[in-house]
Residue frames relative to the residue before (quaternion, step in Angstrom):
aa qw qx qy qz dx dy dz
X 1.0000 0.0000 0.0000 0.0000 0.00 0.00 0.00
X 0.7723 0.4137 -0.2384 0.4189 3.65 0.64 -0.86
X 0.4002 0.5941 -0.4444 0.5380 3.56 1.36 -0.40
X 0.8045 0.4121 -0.1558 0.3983 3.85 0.08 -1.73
X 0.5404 0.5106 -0.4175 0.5225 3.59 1.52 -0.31
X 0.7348 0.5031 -0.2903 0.3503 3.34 0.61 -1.24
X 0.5117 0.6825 -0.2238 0.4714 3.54 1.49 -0.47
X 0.7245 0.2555 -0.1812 0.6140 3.44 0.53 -1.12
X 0.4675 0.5782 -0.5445 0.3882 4.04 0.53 -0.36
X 0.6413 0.5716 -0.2899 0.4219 3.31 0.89 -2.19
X 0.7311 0.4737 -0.3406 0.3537 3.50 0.28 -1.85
X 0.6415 0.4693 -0.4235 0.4346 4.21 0.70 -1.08
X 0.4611 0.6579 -0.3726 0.4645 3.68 0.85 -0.54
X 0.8262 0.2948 -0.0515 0.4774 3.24 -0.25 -1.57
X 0.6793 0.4247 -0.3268 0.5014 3.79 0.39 -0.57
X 0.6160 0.3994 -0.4608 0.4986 3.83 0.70 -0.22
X 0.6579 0.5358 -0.3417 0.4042 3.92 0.64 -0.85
X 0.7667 0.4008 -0.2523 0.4333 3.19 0.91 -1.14
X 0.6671 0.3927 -0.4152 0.4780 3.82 0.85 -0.42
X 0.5306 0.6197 -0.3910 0.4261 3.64 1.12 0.14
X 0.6613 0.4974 -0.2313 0.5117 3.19 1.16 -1.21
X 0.6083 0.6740 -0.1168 0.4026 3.54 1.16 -0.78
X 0.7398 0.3343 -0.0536 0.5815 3.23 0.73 -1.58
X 0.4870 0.5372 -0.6044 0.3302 3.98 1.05 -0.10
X 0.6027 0.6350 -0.4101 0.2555 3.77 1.13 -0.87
X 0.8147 0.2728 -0.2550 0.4437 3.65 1.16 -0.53
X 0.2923 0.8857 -0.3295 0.1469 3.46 1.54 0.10
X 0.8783 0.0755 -0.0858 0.4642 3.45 0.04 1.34
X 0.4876 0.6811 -0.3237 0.4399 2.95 1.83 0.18
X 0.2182 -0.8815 0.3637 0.2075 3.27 -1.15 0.42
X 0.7460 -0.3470 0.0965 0.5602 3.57 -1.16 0.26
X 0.5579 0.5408 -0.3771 0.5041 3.63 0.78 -0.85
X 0.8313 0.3027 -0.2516 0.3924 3.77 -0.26 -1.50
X 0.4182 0.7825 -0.3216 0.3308 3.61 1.16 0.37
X 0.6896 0.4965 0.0489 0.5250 2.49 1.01 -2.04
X 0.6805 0.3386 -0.3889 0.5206 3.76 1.17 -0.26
X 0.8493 0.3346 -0.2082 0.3513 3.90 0.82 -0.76
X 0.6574 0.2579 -0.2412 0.6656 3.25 1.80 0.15
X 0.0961 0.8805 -0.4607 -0.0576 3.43 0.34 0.79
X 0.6256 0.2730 -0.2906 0.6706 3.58 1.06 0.01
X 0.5578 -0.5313 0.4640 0.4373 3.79 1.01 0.62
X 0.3819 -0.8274 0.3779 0.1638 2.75 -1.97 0.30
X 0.4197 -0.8474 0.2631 0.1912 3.65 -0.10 0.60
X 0.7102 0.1074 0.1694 0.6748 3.53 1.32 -1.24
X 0.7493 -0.4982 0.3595 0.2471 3.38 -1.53 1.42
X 0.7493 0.4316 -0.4019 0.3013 3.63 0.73 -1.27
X 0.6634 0.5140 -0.3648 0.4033 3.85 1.58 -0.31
X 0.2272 0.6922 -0.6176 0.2964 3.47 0.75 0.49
X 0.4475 -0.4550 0.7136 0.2891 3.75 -1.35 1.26
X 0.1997 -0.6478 0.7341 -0.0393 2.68 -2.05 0.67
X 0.0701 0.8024 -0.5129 0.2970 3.37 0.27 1.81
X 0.7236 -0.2795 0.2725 0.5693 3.20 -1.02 0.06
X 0.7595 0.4047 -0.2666 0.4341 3.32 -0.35 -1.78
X 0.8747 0.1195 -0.3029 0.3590 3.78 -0.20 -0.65
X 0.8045 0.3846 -0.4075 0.1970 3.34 0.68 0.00
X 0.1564 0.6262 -0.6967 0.3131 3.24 0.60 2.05
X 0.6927 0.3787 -0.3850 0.4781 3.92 0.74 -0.06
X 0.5589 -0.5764 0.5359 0.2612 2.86 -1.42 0.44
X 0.4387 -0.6965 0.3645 0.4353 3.74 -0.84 0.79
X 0.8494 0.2452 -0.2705 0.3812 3.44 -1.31 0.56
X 0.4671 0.6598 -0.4195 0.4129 3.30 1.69 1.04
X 0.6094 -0.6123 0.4155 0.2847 3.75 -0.85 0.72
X 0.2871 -0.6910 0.6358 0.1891 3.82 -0.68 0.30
X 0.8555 -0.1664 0.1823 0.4552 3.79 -2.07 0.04
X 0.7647 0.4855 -0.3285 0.2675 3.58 0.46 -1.29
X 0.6844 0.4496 -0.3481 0.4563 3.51 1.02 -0.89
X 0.6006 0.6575 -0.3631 0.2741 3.34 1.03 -1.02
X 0.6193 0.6139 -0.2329 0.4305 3.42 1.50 -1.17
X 0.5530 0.6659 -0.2405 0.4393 2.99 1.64 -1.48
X 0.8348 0.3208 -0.0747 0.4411 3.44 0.66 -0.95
X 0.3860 0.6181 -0.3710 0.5756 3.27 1.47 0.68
X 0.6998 0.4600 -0.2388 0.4916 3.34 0.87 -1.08
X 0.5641 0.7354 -0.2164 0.3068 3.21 1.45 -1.00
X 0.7340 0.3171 -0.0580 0.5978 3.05 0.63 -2.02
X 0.7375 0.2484 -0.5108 0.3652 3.89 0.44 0.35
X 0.4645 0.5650 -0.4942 0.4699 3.55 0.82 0.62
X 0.5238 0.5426 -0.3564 0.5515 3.96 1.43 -0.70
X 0.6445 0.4173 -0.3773 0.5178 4.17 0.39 -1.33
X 0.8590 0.2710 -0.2584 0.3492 3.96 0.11 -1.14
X 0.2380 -0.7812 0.5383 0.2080 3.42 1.54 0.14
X 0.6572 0.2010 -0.2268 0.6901 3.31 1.42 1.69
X 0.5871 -0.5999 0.4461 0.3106 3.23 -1.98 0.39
X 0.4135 0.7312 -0.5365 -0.0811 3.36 -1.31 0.91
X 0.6979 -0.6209 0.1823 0.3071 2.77 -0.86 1.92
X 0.7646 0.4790 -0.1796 0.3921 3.39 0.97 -1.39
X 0.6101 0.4992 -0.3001 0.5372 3.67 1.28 -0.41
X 0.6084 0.4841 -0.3649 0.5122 3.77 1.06 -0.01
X 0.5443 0.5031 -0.3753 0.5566 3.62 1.35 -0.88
X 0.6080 0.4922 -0.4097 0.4692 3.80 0.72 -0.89
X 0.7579 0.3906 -0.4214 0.3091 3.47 0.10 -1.01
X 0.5742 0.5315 -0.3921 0.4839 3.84 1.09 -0.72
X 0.6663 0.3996 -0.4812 0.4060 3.78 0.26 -0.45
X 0.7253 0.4119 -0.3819 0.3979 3.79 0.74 -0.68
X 0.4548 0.5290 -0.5028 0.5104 3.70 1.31 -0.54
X 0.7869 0.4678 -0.3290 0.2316 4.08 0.01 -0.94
X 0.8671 0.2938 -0.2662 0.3015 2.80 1.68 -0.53
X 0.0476 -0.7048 0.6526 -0.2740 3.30 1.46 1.48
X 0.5867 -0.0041 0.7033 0.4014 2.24 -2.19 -1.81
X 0.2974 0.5869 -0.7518 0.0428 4.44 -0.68 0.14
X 0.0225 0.8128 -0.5641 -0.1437 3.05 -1.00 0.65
X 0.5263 0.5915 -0.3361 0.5101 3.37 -0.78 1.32
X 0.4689 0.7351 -0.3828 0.3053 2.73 1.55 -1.22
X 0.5203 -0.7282 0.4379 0.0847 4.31 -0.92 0.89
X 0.3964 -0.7854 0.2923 0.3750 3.51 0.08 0.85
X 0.5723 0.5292 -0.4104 0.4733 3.84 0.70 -0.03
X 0.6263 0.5123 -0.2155 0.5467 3.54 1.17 -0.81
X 0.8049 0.1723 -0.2912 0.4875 3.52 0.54 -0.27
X 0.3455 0.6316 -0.4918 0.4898 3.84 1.13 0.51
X 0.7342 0.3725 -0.2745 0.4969 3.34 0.56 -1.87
X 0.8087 0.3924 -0.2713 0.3441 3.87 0.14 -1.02
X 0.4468 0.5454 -0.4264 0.5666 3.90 1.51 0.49
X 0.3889 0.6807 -0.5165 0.3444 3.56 0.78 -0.65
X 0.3145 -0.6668 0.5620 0.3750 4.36 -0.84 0.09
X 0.9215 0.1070 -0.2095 0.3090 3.42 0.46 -0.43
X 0.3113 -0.8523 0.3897 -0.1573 2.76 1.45 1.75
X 0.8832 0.2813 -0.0599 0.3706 3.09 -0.06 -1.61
X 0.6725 0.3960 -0.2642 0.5666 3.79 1.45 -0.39
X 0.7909 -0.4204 -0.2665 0.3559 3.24 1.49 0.54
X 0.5107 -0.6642 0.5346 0.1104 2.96 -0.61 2.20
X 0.7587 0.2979 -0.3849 0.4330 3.94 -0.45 -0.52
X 0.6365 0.4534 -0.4148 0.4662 4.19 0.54 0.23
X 0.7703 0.5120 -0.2034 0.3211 3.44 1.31 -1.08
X 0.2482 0.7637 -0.3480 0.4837 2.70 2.89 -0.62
X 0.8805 0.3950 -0.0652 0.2538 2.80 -0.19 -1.77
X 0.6631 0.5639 -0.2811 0.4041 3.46 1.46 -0.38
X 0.6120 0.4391 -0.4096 0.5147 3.26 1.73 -0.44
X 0.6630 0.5092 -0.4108 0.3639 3.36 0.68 -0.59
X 0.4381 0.7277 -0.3044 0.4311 3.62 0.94 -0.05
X 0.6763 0.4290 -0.1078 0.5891 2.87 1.29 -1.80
X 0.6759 0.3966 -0.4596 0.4178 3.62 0.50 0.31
X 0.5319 -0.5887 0.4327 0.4282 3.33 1.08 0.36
X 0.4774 -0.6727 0.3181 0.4673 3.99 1.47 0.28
X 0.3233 0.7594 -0.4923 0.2765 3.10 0.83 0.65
X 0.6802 0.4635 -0.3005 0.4819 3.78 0.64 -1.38
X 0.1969 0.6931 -0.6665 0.1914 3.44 -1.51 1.40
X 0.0535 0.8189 -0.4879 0.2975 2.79 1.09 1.54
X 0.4579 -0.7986 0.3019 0.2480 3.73 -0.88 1.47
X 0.3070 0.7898 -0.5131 0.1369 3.19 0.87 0.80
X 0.5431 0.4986 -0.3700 0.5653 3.77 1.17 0.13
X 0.7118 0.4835 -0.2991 0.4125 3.77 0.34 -0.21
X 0.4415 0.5088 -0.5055 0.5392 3.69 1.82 -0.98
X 0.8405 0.4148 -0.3123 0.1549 3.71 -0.39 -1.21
X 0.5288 0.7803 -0.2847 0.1746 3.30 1.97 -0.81
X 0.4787 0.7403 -0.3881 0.2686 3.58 1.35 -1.09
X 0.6184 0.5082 -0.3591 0.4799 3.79 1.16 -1.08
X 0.4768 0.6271 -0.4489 0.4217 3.96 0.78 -0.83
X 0.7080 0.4641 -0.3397 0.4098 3.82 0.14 -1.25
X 0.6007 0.6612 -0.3141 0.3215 3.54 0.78 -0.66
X 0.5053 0.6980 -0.2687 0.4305 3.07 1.77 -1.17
X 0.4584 -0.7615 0.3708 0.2692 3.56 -0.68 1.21
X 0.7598 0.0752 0.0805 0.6407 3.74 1.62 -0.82
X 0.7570 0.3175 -0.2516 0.5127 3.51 -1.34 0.38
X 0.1976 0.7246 -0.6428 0.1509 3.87 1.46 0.30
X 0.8151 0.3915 -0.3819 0.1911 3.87 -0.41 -1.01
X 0.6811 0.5768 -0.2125 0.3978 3.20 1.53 -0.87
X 0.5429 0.6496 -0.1581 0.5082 3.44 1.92 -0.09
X 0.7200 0.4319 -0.1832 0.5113 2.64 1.16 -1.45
X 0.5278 0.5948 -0.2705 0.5427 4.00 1.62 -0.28
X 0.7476 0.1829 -0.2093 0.6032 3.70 0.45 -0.44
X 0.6442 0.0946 -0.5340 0.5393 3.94 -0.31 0.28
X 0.2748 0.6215 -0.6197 0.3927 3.44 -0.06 0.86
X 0.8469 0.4196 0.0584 0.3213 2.70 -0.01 -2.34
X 0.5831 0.5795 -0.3981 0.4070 3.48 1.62 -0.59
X 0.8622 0.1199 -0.2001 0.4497 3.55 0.87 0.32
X 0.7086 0.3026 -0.2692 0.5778 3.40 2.16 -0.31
X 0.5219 -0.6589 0.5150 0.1682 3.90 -0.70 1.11
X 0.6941 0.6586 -0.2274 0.1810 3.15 0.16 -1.79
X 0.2361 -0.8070 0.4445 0.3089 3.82 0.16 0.47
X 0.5273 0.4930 -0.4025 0.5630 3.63 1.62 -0.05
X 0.6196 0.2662 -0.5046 0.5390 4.24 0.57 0.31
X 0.6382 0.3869 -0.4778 0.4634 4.15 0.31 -0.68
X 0.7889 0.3656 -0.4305 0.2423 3.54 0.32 -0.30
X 0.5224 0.5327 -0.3382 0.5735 3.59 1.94 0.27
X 0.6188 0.4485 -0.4063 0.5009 3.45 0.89 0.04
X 0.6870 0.5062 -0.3916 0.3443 3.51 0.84 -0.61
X 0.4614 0.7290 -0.2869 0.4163 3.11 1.72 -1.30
X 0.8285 0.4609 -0.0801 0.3078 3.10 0.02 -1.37
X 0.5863 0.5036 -0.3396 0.5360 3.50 1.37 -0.91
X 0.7391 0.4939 -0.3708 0.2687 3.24 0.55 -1.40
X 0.4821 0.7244 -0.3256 0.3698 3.37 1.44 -0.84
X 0.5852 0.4504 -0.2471 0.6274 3.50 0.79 -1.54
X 0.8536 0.2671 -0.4318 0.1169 3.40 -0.40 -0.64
X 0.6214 0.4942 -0.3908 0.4657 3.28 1.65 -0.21
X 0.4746 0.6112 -0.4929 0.3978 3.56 0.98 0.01
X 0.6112 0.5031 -0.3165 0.5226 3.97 0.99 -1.61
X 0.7787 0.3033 -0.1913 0.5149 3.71 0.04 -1.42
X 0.4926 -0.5998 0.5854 0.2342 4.13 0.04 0.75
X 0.2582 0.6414 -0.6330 0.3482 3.58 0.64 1.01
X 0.7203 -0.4289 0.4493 0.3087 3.73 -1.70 -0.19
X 0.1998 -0.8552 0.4027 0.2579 3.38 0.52 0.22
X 0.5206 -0.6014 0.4527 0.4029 4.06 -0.35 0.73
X 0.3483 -0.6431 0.6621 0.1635 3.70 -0.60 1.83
X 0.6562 -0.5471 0.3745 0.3602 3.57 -1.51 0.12
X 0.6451 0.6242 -0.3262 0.2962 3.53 1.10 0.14
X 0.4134 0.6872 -0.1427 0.5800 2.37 2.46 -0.61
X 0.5928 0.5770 -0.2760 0.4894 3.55 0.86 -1.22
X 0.7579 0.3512 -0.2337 0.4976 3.40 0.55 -1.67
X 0.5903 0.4893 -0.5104 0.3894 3.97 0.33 0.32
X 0.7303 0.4118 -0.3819 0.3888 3.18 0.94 -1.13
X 0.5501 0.7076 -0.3099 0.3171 3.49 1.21 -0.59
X 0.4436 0.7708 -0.1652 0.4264 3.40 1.94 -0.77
X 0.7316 0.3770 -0.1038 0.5584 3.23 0.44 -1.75
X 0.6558 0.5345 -0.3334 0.4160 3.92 0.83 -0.02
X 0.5844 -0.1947 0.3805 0.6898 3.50 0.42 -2.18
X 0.3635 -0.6095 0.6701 0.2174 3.78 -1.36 0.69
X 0.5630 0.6389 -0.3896 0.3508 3.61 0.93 0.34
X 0.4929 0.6886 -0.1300 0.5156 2.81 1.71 -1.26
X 0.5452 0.4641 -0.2953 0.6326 4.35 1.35 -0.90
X 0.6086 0.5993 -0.3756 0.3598 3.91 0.15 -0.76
X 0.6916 0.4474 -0.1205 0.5540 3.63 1.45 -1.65
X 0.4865 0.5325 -0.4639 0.5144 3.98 1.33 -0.57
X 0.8498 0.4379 -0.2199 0.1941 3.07 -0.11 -1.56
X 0.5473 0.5401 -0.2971 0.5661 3.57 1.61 -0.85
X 0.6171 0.5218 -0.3902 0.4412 3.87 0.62 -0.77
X 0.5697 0.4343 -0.4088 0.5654 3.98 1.05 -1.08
X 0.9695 -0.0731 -0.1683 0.1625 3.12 -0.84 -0.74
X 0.2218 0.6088 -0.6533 0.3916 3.65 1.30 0.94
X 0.4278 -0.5375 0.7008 0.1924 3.43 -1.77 1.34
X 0.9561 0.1109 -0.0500 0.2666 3.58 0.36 -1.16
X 0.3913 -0.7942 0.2772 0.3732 3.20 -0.52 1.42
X 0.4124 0.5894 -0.6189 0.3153 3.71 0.91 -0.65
X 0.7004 0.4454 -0.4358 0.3480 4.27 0.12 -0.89
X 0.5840 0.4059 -0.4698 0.5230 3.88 0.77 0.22
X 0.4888 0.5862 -0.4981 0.4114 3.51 0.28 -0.12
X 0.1416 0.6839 -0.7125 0.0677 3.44 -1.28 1.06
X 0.5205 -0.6671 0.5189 0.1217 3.12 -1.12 1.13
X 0.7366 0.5072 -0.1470 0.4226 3.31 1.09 -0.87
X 0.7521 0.2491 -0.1507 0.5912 3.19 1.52 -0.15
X 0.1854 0.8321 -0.5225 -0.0124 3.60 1.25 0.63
X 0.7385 0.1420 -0.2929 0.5905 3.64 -0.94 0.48
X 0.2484 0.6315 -0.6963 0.2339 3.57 -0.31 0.96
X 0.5404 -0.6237 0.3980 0.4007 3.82 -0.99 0.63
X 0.5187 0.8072 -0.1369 0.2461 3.06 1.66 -1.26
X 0.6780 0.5990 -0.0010 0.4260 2.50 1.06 -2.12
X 0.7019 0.3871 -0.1415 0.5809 3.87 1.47 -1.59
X 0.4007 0.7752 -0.2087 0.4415 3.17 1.09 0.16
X 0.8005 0.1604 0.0180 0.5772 3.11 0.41 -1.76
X 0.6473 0.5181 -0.3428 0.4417 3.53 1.23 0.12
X 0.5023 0.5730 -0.3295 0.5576 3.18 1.81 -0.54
X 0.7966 0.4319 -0.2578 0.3355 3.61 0.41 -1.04
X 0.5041 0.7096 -0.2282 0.4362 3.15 1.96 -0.02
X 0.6723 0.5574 -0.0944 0.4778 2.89 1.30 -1.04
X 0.6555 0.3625 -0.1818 0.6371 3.14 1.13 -1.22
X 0.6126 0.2671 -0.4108 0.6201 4.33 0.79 0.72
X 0.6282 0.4894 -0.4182 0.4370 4.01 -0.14 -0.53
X 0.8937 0.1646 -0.1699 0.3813 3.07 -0.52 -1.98
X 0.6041 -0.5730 0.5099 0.2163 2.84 -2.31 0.88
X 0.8452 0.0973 0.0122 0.5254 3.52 0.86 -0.58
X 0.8126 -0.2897 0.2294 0.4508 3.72 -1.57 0.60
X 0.7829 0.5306 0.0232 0.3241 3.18 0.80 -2.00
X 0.6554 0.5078 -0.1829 0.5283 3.39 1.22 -1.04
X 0.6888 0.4735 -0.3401 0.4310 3.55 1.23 -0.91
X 0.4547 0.7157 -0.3756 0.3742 3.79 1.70 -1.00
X 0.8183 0.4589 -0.1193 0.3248 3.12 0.44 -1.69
X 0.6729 0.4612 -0.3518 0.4590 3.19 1.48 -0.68
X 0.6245 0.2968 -0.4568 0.5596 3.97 0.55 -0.64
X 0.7426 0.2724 -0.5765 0.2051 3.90 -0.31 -0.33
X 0.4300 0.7827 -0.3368 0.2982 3.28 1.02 0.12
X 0.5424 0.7347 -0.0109 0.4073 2.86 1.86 -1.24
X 0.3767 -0.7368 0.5095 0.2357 3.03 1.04 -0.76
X 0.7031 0.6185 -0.2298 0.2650 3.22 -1.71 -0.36
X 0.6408 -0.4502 0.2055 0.5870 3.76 -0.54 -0.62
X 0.1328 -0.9113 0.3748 0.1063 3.61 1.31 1.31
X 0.7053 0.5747 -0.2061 0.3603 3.13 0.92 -1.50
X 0.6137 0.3623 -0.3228 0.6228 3.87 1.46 -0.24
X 0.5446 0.6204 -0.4568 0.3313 3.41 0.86 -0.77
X 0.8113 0.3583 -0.1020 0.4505 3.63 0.70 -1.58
X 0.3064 0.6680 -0.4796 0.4795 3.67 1.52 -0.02
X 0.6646 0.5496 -0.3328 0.3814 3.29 0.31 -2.12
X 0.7110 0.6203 -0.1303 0.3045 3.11 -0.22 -2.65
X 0.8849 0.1497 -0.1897 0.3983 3.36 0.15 -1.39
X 0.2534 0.6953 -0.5594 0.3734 3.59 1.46 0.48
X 0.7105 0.5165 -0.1809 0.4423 3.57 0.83 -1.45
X 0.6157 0.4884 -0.2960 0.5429 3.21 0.67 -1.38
X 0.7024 0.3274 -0.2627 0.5749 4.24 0.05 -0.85
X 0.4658 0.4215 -0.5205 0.5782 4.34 0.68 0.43
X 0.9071 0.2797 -0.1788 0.2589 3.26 -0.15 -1.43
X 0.7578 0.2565 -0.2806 0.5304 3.32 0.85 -0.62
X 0.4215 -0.6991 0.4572 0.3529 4.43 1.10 0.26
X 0.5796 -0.6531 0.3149 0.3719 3.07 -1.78 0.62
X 0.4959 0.6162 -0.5647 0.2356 3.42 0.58 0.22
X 0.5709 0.5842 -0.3169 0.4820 3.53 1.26 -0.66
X 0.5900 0.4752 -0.4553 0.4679 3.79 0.99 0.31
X 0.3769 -0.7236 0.5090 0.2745 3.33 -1.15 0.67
X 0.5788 -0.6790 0.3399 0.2973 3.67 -0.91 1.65
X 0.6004 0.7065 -0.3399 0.1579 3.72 0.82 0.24
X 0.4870 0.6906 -0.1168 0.5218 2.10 2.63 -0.93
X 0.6105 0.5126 -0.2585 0.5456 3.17 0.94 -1.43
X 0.8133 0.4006 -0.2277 0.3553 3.50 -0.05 -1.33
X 0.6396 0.5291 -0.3866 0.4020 3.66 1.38 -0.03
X 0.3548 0.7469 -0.4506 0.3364 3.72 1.43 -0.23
X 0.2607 -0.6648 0.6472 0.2670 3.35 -0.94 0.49
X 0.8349 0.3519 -0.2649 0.3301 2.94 0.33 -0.99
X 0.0470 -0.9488 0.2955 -0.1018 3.83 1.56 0.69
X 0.5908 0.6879 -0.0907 0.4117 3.22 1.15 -1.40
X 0.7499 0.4800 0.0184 0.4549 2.85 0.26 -2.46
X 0.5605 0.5693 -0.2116 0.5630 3.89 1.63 -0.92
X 0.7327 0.3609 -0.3282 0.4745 3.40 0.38 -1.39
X 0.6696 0.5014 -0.3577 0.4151 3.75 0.36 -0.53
X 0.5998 0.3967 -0.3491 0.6008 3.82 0.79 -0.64
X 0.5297 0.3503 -0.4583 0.6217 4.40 -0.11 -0.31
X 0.7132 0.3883 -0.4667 0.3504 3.92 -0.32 -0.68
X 0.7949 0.3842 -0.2072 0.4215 3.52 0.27 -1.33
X 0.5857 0.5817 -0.3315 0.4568 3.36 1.37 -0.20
X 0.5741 0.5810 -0.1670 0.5523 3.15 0.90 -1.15
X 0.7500 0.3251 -0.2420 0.5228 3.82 0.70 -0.48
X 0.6557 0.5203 -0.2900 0.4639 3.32 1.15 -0.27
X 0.5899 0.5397 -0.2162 0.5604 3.45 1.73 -1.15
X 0.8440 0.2397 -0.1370 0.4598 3.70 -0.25 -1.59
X 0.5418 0.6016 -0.4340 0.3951 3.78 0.89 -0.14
X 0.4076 0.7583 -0.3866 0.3307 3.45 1.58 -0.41
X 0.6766 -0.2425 0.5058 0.4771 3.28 -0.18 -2.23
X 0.4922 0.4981 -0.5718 0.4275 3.40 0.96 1.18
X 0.3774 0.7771 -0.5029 -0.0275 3.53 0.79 -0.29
């Protein structure tokens, strides 16, 4: 059991970095600009166009979503535990590098001055200011690490949400989604889609509309809306697609970065799951081995992984 935990922990790790690292190549592009720079699609980091927009990263480097991902991480490694307010801490110092990518609700909410003494009012004050409207997936890119979390997944997966996304349609895709990972990592039952569509209830009934199109849409290109790119909704129903459609680690990559769109969260999300359920050995070693930033990863999954499964998975 703990070998095959440690495996699928490793794989949700790696499969968010690597469809991130992946999907920056088609981010925002469209069916049209596809078809001229990936014409047989794309397969591997080293064909990523190099334009303006992507070629401030290095190739096989990760974008806003992992970074966030790994913010949450390493303050859950220092408190060998959850606190809400040391994760708000770690986003204010991630924001005020250089992040690049960094999402316009996310950097409203983390410019705020007293952000950081309190992040769940200032959450809530920008999101206000959108008339509640903004539910943009910038809480859900980071959520995959939440599922990992040996206990208290839903109630975790709702406030570091909230430390920068309001919207009861992103807490209720972040919750979705963790819980998923975690019963996928910890050989729990995984939440059948009827399940999904309760928990989806107690959030937004809008949030069922995106379950149900993800089950039984064959293709993802038909979730794909242009008009709503980074919707929570939107990574969602492509995530949940992925994690019902594809047969393998690999097949699901290719289809959402293929996709287009806000690709680079899309496959973060997706292959978080996809690398839960099917583990990293089921990833092919090019991916893994093409990360630049590879190293710095393997060491966060270790100390995590000792902090997480050392709990009550023994």
């Amino acid at each position: 059991m703990k070998q095959d935990t440690i495996d699928r922990f490793k794989g949700c790790l790696y499969g968010q970095a690597i469809g991130d690292a992946l999907g920056l190549g088609t981010e925002g592009m469209t069916d049209e600009d596809m078809a001229w720079k990936y014409p047989n699609g794309i397969r591997h980091y080293s064909q990523i166009f190099q334009d303006r927009h992507r070629k401030r990263w290095e190739i096989g480097d990760w974008t806003d979503d992992t970074d966030m991902m790994l913010c949450i991480a390493n303050a859950v490694i220092e408190d060998k535990g959850v606190d809400f307010y040391n994760i708000a801490r770690h986003f204010k110092e991630w924001a005020n590098g250089e992040p690049m990518g960094i999402g316009e609700n996310t950097y409203k909410v983390l410019m705020m001055g007293d952000y950081v003494e309190r992040p769940f009012e200032v959450s809530h004050k920008v999101w206000k200011m959108s008339r509640y409207q903004s539910a943009a997936n910038g809480g859900l890119m980071r959520t995959s690490v939440v599922g990992l979390f040996p206990k208290e997944v839903k109630t975790c997966a709702e406030n570091i949400c909230r430390l920068t996304h309001y919207d009861p349609r992103c807490v209720g895709s972040c919750v979705i989604v963790s819980e998923l990972i975690h019963a996928l990592v910890y050989g729990l039952e995984p939440p059948t889609m009827s399940m999904m569509l309760n928990m989806a209830q107690s959030y937004d009934a809008e949030i069922c509309n995106y379950i149900e199109r993800s089950w039984s849409e064959q293709n993802v290109l038909n979730l794909m809306d242009d008009d709503h790119m980074g919707y929570t909704l939107v990574t969602l129903s492509v995530t949940l697609w992925a994690y019902w459609h594809a047969n393998s680690f690999e097949e699901g990559l290719l289809a959402v970065v293929n996709a287009g769109g806000d690709a680079d969260t899309n496959a973060a999300v997706a292959c978080a799951v996809l690398g839960a359920k099917f583990g990293c050995q089921s990833i092919p070693q090019e991916y893994i081995e093409g990360l630049v930033y590879r190293d710095q990863l393997e060491t966060t999954v270790q100390k995590l992984s000792e902090v997480c499964i050392g709990h009550n998975h023994d």
